[in-house]
N, CA, C and O of each residue as an XYZ file, in Angstrom:
808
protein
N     -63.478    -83.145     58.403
C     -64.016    -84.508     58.261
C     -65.286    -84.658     59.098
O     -65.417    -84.103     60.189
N     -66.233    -85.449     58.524
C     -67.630    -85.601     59.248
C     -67.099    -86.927     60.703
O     -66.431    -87.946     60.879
N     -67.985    -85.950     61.411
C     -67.332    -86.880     62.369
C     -68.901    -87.425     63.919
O     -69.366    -86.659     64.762
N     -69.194    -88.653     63.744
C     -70.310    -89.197     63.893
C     -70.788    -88.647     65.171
O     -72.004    -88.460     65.151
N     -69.959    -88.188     66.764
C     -70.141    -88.022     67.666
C     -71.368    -86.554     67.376
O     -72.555    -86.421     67.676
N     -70.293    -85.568     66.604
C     -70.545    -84.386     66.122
C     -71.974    -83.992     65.454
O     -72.502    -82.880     65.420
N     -72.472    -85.301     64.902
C     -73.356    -85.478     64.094
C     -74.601    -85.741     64.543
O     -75.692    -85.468     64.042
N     -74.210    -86.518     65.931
C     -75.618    -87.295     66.569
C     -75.837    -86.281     67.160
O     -76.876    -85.683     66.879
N     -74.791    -85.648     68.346
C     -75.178    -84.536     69.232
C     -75.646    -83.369     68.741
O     -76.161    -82.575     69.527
N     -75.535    -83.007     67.121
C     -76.747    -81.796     66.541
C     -78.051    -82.206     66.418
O     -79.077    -81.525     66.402
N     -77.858    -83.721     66.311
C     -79.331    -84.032     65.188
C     -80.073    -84.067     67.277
O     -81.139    -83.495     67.507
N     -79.340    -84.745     68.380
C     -80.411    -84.948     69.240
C     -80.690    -83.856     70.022
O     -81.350    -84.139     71.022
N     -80.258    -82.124     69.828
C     -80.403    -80.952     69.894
C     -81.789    -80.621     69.500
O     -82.537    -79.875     70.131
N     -82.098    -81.311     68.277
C     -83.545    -80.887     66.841
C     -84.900    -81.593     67.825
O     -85.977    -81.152     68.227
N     -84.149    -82.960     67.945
C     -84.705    -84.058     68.728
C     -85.272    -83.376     70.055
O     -86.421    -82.967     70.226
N     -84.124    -83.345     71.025
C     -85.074    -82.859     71.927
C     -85.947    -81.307     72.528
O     -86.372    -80.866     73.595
N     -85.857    -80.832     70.897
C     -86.411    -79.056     71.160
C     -87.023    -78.922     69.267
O     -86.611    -78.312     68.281
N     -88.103    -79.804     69.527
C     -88.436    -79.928     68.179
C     -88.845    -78.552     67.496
O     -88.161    -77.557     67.739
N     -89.482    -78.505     67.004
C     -90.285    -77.198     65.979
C     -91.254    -77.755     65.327
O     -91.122    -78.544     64.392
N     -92.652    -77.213     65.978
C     -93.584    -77.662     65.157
C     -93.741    -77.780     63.478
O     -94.256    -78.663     62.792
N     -92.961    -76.297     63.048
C     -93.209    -76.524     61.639
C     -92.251    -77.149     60.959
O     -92.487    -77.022     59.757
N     -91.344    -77.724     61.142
C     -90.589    -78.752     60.570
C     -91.240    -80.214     60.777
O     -90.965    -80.993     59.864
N     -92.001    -80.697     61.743
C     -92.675    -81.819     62.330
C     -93.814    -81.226     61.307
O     -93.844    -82.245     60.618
N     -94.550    -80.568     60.821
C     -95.367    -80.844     60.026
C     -95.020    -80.572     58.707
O     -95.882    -80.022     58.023
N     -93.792    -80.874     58.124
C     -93.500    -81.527     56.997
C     -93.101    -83.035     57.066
O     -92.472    -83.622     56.185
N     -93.453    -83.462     57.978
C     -93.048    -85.209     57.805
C     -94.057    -85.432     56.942
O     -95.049    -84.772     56.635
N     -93.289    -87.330     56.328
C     -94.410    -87.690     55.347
C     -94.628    -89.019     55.910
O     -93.930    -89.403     56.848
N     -95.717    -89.885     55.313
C     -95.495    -91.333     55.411
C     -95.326    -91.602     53.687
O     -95.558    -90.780     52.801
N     -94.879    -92.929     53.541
C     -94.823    -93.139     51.912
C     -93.664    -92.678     51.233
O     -93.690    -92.936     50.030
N     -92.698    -92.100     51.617
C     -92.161    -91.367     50.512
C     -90.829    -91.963     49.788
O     -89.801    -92.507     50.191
N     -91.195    -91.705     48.910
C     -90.188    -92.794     47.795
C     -90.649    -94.066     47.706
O     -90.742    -94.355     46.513
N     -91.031    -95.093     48.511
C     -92.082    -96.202     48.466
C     -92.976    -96.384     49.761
O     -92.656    -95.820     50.807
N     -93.933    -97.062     49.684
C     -94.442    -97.854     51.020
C     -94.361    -98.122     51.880
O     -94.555    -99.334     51.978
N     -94.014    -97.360     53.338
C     -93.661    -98.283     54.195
C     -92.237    -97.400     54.877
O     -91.643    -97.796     55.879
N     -91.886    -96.226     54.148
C     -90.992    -95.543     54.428
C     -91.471    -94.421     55.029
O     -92.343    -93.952     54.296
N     -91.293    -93.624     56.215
C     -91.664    -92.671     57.217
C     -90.718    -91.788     57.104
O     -89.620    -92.210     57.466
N     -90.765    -89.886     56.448
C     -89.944    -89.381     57.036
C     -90.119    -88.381     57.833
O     -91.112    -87.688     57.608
N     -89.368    -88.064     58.804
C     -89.605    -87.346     60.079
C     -88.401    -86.367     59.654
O     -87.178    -86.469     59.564
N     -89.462    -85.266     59.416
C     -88.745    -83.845     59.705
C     -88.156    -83.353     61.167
O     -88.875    -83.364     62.166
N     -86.829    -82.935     61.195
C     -86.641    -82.621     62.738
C     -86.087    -81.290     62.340
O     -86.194    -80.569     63.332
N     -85.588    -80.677     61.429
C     -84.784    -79.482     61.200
C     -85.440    -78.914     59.796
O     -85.707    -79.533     58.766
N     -85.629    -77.301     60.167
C     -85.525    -76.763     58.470
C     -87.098    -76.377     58.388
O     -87.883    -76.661     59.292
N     -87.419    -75.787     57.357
C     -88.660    -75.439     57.016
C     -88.297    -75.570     55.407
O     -88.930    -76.450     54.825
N     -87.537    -74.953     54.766
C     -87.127    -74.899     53.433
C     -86.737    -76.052     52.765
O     -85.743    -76.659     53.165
N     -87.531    -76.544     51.565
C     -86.936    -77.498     50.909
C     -85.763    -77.244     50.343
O     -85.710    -76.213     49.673
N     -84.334    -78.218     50.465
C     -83.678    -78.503     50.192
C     -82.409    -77.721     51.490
O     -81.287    -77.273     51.249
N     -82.941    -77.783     52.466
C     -82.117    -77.313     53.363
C     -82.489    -78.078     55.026
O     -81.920    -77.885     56.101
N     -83.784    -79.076     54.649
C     -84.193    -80.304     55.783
C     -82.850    -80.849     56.202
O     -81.759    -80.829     55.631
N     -83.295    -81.411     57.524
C     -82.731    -82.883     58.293
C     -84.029    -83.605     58.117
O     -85.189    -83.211     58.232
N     -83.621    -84.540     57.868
C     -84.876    -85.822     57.712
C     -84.034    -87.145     58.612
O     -82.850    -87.426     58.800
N     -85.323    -87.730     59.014
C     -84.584    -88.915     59.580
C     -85.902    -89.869     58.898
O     -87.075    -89.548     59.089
N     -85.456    -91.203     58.000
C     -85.830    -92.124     57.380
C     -86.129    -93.294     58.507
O     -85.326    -93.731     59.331
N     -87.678    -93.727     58.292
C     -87.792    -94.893     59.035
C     -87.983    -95.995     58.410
O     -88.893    -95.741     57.621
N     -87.565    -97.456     58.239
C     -88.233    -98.392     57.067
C     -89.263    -98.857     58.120
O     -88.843    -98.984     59.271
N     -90.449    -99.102     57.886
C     -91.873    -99.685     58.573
C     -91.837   -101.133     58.138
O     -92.617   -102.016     58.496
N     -90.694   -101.254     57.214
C     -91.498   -102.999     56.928
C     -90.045   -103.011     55.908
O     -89.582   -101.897     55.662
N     -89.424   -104.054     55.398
C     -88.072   -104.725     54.690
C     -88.227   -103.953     53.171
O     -89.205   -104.123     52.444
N     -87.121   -103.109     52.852
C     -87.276   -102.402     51.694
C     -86.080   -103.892     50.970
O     -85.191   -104.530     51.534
N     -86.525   -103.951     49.808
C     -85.826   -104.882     48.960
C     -84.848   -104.363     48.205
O     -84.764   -103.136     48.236
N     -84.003   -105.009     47.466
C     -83.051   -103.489     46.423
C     -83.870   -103.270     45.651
O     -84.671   -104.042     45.124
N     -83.721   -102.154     45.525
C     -84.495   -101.411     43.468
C     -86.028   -101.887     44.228
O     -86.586   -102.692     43.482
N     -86.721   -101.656     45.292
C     -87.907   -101.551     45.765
C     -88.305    -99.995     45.391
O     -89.412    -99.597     45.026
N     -87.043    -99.185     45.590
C     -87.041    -97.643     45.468
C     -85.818    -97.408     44.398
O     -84.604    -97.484     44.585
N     -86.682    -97.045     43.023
C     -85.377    -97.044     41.604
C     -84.148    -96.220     42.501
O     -84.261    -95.760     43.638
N     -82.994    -96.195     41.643
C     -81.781    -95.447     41.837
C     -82.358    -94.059     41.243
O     -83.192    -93.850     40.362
N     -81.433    -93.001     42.234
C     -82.278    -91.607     41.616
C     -81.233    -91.085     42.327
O     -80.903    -91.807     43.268
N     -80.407    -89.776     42.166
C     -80.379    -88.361     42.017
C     -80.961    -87.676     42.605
O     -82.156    -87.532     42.347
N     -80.177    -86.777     43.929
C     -81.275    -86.014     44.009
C     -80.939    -84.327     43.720
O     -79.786    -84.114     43.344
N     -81.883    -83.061     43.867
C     -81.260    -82.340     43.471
C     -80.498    -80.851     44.561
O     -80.563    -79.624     44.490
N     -79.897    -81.733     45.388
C     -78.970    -81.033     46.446
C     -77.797    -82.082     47.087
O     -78.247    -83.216     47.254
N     -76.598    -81.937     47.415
C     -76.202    -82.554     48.074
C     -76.420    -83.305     49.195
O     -77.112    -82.660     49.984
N     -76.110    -84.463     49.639
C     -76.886    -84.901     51.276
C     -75.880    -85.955     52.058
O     -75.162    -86.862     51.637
N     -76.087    -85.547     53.099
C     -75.345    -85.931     53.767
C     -75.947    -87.389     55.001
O     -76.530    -87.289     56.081
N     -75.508    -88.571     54.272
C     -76.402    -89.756     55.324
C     -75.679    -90.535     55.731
O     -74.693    -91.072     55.225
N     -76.514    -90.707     57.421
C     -76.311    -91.467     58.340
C     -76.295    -92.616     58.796
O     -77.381    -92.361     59.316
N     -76.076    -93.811     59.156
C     -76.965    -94.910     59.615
C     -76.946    -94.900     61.186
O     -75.881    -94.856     61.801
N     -78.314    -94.947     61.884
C     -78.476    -94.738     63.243
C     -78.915    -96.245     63.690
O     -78.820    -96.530     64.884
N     -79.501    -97.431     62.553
C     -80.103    -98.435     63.316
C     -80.157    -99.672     62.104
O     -80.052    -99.195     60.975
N     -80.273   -100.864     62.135
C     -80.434   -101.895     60.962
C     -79.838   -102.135     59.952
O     -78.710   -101.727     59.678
N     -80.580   -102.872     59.243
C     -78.957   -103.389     58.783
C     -79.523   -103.074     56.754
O     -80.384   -103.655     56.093
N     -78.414   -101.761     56.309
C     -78.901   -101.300     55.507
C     -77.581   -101.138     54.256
O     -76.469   -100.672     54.507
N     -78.065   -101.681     52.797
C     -77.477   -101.988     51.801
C     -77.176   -100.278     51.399
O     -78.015    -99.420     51.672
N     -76.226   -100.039     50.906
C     -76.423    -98.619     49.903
C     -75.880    -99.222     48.398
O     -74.923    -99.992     48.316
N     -76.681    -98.724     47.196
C     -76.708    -98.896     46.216
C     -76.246    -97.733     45.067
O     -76.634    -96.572     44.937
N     -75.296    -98.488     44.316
C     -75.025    -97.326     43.698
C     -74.260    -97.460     42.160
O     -73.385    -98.224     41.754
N     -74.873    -96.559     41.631
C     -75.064    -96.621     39.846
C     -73.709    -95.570     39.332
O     -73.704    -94.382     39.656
N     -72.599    -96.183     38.508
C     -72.206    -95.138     38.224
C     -71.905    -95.351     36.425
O     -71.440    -96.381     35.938
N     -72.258    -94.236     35.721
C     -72.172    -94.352     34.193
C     -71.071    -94.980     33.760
O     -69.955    -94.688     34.190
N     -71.210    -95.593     33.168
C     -70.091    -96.480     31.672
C     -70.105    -97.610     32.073
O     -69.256    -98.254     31.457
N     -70.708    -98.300     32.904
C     -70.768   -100.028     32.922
C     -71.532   -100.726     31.917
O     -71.763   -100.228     30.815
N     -71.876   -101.715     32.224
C     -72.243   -102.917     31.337
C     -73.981   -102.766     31.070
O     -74.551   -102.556     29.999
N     -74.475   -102.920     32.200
C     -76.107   -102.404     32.782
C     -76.604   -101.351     31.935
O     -76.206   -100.202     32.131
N     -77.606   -101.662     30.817
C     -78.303   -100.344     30.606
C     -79.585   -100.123     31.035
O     -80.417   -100.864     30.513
N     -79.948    -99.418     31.737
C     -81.234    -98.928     32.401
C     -81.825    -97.648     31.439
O     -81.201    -96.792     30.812
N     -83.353    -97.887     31.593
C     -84.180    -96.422     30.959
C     -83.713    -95.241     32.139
O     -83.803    -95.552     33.327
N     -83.301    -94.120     31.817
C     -83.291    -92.966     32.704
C     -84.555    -91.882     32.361
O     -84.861    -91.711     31.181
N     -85.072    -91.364     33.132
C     -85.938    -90.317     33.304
C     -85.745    -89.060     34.251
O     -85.567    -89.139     35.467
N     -85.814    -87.719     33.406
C     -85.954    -86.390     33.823
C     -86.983    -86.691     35.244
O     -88.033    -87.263     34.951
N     -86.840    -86.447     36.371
C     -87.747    -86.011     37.007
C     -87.848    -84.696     37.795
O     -86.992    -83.972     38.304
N     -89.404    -84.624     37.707
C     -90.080    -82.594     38.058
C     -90.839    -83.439     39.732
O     -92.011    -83.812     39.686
N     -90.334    -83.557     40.540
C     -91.539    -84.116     41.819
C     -92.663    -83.266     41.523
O     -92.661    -82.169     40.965
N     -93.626    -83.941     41.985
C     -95.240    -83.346     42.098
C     -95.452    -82.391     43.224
O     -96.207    -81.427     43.356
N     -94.456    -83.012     44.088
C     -94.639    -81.817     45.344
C     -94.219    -80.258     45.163
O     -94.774    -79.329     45.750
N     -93.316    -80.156     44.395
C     -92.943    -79.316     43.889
C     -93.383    -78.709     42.573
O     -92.531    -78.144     41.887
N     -94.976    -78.794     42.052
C     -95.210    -78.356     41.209
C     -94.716    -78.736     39.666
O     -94.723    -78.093     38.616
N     -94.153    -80.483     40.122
C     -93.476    -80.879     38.816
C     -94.916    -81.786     37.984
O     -96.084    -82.049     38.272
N     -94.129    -81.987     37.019
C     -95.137    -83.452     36.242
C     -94.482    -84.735     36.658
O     -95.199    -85.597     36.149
N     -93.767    -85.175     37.135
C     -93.545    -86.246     37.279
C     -92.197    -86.721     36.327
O     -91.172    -86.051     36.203
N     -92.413    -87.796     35.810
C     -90.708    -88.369     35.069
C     -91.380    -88.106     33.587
O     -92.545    -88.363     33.283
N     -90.254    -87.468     32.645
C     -90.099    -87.689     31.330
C     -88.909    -88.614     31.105
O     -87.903    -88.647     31.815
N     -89.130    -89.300     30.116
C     -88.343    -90.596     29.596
C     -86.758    -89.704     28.926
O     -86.870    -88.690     28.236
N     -85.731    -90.155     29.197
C     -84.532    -89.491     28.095
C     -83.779    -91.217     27.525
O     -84.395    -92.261     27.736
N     -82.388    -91.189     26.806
C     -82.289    -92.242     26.905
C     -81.799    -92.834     27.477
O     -81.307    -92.460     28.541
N     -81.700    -94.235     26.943
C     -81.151    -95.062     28.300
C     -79.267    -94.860     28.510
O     -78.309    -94.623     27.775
N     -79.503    -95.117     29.927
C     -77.353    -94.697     30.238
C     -77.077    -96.296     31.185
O     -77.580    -96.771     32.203
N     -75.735    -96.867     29.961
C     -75.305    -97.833     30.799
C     -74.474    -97.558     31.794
O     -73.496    -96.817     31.698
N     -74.863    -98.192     32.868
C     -74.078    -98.127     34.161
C     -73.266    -99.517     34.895
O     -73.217   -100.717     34.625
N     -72.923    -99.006     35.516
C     -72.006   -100.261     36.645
C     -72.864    -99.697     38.054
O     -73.050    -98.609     38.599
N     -73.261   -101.137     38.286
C     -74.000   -100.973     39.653
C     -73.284   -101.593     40.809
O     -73.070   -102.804     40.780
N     -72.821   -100.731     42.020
C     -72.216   -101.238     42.920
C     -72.982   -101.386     44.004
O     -74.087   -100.845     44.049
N     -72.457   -102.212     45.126
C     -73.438   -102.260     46.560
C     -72.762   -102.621     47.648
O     -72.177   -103.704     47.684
N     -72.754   -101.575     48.897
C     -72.070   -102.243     50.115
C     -73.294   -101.940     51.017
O     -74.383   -101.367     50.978
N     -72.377   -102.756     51.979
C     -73.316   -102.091     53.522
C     -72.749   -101.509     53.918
O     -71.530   -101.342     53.867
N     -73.852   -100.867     54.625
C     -73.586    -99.331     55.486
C     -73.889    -99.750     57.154
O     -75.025    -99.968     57.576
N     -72.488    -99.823     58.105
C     -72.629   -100.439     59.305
C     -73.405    -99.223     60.285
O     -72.915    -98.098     60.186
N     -74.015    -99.311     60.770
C     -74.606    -98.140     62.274
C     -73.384    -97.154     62.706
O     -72.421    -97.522     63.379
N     -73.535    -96.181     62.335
C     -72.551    -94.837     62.708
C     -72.126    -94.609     61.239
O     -71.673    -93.488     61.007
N     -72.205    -95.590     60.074
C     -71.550    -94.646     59.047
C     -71.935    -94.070     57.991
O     -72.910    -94.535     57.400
N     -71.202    -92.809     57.445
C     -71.867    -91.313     56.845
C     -70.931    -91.437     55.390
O     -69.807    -91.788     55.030
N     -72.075    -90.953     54.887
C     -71.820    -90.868     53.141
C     -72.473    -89.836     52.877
O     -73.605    -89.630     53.313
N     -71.606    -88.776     51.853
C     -71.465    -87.414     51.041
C     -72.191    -87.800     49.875
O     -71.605    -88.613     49.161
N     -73.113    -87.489     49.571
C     -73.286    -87.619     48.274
C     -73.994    -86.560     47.153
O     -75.058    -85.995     47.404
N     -73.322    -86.387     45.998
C     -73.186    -84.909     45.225
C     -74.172    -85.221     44.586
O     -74.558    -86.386     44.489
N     -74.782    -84.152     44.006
C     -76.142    -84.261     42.675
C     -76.465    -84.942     41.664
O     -77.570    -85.170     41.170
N     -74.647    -85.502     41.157
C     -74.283    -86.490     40.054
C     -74.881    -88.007     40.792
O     -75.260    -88.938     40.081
N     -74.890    -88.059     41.953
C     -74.645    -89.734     42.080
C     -76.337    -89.806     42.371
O     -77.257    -89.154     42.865
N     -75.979    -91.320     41.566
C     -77.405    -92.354     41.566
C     -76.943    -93.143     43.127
O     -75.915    -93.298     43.786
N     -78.477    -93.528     43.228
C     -78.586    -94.229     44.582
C     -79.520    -94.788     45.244
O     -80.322    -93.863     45.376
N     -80.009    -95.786     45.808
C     -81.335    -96.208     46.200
C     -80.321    -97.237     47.774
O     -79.146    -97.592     47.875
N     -81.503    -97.375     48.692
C     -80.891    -98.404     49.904
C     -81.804    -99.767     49.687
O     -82.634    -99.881     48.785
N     -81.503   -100.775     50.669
C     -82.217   -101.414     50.850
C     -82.058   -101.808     52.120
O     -80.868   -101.712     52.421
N     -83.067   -102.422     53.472
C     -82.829   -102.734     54.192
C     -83.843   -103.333     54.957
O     -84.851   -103.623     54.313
N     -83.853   -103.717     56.707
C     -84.685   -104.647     57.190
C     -85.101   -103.655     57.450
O     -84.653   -102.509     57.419
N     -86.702   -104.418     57.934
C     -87.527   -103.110     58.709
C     -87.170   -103.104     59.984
O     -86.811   -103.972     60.779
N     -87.376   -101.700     60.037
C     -86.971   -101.040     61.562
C     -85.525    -99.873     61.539
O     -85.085    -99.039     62.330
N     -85.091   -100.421     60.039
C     -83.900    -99.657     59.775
C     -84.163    -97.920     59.778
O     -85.259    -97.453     59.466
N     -83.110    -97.148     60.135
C     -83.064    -95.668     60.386
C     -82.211    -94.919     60.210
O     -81.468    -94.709     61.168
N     -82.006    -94.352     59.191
C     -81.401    -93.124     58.848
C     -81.501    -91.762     58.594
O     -82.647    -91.380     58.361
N     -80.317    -90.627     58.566
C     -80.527    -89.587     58.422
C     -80.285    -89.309     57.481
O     -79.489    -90.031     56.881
N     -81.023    -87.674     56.560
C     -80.689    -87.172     55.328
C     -80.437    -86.117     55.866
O     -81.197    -85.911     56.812
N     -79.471    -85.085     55.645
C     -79.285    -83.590     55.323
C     -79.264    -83.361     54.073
O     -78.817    -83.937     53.082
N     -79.994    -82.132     54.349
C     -79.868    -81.843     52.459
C     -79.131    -80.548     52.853
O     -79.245    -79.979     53.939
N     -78.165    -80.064     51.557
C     -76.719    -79.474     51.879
C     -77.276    -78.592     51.009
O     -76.348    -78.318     50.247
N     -78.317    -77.931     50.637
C     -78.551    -76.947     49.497
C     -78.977    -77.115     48.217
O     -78.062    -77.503     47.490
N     -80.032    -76.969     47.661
C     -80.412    -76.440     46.089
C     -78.818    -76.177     45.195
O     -78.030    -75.251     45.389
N     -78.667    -77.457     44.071
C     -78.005    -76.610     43.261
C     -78.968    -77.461     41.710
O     -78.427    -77.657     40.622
N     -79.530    -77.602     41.839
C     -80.009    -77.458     40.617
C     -81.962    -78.025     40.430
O     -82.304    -79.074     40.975
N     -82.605    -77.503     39.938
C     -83.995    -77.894     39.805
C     -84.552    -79.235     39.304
O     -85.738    -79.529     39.155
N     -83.326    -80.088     39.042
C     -84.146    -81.545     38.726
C     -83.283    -82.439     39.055
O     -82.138    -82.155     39.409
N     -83.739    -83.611     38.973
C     -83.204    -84.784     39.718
C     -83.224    -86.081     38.041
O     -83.653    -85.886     36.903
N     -82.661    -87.115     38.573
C     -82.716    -88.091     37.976
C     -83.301    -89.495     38.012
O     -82.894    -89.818     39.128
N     -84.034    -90.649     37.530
C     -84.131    -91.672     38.193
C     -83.967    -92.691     37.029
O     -84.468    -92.411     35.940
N     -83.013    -94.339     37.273
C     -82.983    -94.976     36.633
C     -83.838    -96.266     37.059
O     -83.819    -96.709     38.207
N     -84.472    -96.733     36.177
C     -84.857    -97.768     36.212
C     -86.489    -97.811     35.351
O     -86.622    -97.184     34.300
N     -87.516    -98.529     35.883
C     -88.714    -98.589     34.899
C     -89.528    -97.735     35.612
O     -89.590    -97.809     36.839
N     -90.292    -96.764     34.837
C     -91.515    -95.606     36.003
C     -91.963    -96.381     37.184
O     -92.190    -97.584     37.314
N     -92.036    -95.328     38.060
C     -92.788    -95.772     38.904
C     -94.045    -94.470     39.052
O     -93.886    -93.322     38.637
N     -95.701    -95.169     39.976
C     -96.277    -94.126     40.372
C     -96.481    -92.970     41.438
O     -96.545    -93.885     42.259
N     -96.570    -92.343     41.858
C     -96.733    -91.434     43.270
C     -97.897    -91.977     43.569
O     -97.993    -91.864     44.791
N     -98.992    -92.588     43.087
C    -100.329    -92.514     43.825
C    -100.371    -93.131     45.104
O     -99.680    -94.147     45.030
N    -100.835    -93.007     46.202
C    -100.799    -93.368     47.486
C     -99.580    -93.159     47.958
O     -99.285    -93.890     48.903
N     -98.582    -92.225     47.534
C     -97.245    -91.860     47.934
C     -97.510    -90.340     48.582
O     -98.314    -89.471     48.247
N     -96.463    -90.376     49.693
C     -96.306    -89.046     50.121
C     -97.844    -88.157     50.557
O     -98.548    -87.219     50.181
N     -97.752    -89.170     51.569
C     -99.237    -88.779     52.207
C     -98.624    -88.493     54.216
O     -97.877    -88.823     55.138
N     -99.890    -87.494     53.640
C     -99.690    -86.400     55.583
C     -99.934    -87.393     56.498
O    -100.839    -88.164     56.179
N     -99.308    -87.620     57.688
C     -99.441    -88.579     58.742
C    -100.133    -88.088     59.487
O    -100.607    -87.046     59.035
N    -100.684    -88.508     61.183
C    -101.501    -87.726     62.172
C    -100.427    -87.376     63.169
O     -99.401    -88.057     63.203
N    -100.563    -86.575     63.809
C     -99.780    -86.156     64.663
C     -99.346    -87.094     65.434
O     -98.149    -86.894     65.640
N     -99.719    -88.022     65.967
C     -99.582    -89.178     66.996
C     -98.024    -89.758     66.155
O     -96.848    -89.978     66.444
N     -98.769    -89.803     65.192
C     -97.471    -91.032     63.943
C     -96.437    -90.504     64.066
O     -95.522    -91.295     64.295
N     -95.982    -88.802     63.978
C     -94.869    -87.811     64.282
C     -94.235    -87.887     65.258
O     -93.009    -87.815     65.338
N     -95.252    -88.093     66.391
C     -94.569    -87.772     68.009
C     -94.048    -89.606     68.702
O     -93.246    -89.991     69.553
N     -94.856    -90.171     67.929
C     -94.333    -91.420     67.904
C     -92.876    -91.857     67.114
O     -92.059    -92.546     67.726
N     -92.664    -91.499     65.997
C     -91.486    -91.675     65.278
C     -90.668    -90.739     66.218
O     -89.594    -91.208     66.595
N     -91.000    -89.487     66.660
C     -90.373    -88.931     67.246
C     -89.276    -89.237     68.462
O     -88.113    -88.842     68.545
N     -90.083    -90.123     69.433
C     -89.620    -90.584     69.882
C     -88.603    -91.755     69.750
O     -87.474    -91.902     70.218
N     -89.246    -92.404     69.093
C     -88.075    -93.387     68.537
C     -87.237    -93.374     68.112
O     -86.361    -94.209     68.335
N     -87.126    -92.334     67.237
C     -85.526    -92.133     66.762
C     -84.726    -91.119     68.132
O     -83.506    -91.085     68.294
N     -85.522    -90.519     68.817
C     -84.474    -90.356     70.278
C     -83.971    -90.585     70.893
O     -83.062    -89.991     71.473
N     -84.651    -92.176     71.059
C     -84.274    -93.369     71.464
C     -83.067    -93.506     70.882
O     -81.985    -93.390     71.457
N     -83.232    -93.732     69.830
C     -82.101    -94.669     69.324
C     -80.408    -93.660     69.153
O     -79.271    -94.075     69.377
N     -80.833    -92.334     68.705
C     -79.635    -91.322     68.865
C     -79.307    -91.569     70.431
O     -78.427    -92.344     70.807
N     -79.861    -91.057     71.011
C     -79.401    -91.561     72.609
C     -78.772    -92.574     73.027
O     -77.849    -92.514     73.840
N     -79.192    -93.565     72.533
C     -78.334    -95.109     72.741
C     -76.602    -94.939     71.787
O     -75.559    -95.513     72.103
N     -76.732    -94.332     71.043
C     -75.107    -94.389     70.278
C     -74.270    -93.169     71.230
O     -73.069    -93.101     71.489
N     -75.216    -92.402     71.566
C     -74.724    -91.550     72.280
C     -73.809    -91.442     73.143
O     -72.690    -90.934     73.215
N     -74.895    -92.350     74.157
C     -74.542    -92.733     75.215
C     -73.273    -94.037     74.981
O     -72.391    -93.931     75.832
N     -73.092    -95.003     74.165
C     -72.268    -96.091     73.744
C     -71.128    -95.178     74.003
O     -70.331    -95.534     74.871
N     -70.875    -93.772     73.229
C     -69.933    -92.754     73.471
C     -68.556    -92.562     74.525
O     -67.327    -92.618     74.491
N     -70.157    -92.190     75.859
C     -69.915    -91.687     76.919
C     -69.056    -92.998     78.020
O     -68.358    -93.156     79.021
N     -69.486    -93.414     77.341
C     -68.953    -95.047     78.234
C     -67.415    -95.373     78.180
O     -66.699    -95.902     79.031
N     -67.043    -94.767     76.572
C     -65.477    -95.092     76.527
C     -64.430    -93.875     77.176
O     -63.211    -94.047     77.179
């Protein structure tokens, strides 16, 4: 069983003995506006620790529901954050699209057809962790300042999914300056440290 103590004390291991070349795969932008992610583990796509920053109030369906294409394993370290989630045969029909990421040498989304779904939504309180397999749709929403972690659990398949109406990459997934890195950096040390420590107290 995933177990949160277990979880913080690897990720603030990455934290405080970084690796440059994982710190220069962080992005700003990615998936929408306003979202920061900070590489702390990994060099290989689909085998990262990422830690998610919101810079400013993500709304629901600000970032469509999507698939991704490895298992991942997420955290909540800070704010107060919705998880969203699509599962086939409900009432809801949404357009779905094939997606190839650009970063990866893809084209972007091809259209398939549309799949009705049932859309569910809880919150996700600070300390708690969700599994989630290649099949499941998913998008968050939350206040700014909110912070979470992604592990990605391995490559098992070359494409992903996304429901809802296209969206563009342009001004997405753009290189930050080093300052922006060592700054996020810190902050999320901060904040692993503080649950940490909440720990040590009992």
């Amino acid at each position: 069983m995933d177990k949160l103590i277990n979880i913080l004390s690897s990720i603030n291991d990455l934290l405080c003995n970084p690796k440059r070349e994982s710190l220069d795969l962080s992005l700003n932008n990615v998936h929408g506006k306003g979202v920061f992610s900070l590489v702390i583990g990994g060099t290989e796509f689909g085998r990262l620790t990422r830690v998610f920053i919101a810079k400013k109030k993500l709304k629901p369906y600000d970032v469509q529901l999507h698939t991704h294409r490895y298992p991942i394993r997420l955290t909540v370290i800070k704010g107060n954050i919705t998880h969203h989630m699509a599962h086939p045969g409900g009432e809801i029909i949404l357009p779905l699209f094939k997606y190839f990421s650009p970063l990866n040498g893809g084209t972007g989304l091809s259209e398939l057809e549309s799949l009705p779904v049932d859309v569910k939504s809880y919150k996700m309180p600070i300390g708690s962790i969700v599994r989630l397999s290649i099949a499941a749709f998913h998008t968050m929403s939350c206040s700014k300042g909110s912070i979470w972690i992604v592990e990605e659990l391995g490559f098992e398949t070359d494409q992903s999914f996304v429901l809802g109406v296209p969206f563009i990459t342009d001004n997405l997934y753009t290189k930050p300056e080093m300052f922006q890195v060592n700054d996020h950096l810190q902050l999320v040390k901060r904040e692993v440290k503080r649950i940490l420590n909440a720990f040590k107290e009992i």
